[in-house]
N, C-alpha and C positions, 0 to 999 in steps of 0.2 A: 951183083946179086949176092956174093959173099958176104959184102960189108952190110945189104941190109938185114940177112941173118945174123951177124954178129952185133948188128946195133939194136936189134931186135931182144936179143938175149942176153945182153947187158943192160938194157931198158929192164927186162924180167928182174934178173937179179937183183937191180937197185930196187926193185919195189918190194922186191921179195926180201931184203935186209930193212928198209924204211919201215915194214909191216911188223918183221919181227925187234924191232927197236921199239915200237911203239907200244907193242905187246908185251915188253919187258918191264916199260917205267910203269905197268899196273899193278905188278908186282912188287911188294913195299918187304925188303927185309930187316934183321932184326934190332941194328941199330936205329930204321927209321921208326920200328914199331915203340921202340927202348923211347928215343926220344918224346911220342907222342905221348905215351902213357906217364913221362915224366912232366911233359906240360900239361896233362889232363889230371893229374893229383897236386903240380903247385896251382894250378885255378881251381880246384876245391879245396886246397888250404886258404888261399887268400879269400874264397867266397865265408867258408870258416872264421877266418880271422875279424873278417867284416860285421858278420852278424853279432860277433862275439862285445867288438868294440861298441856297437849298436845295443845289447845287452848291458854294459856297464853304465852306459851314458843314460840307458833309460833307468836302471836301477839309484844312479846317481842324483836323476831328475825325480825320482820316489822317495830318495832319501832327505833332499832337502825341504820337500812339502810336509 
């Protein structure tokens, strides 16, 4: 009888740590936010960079007609 209370209540605990582990990785701090906002301004630069090269080439294509 003791060991099925205590397998009992070790069964809890593990689920009750598993629960709050999982509840923690939803939580994003500030290096991971640092990181994102770093990838989400070099892909607006490179989207930048893109249109820009796409501007010359077409200005280039107007300059030779």
């Amino acid at each position: 009888m003791k060991t099925t209370i205590l397998r009992k209540l070790g069964l809890a605990v593990l689920m009750a740590m598993i629960l709050g582990g999982v509840a923690a990785c939803d939580d994003q701090g500030p290096a991971e936010e640092a990181g994102e906002n770093i990838d989400d301004a070099m892909e607006d630069a490179g989207e930048g960079m893109e249109e820009l090269g796409e501007n010359i080439q077409e200005s280039a294509e107007d300059a030779q007609n």
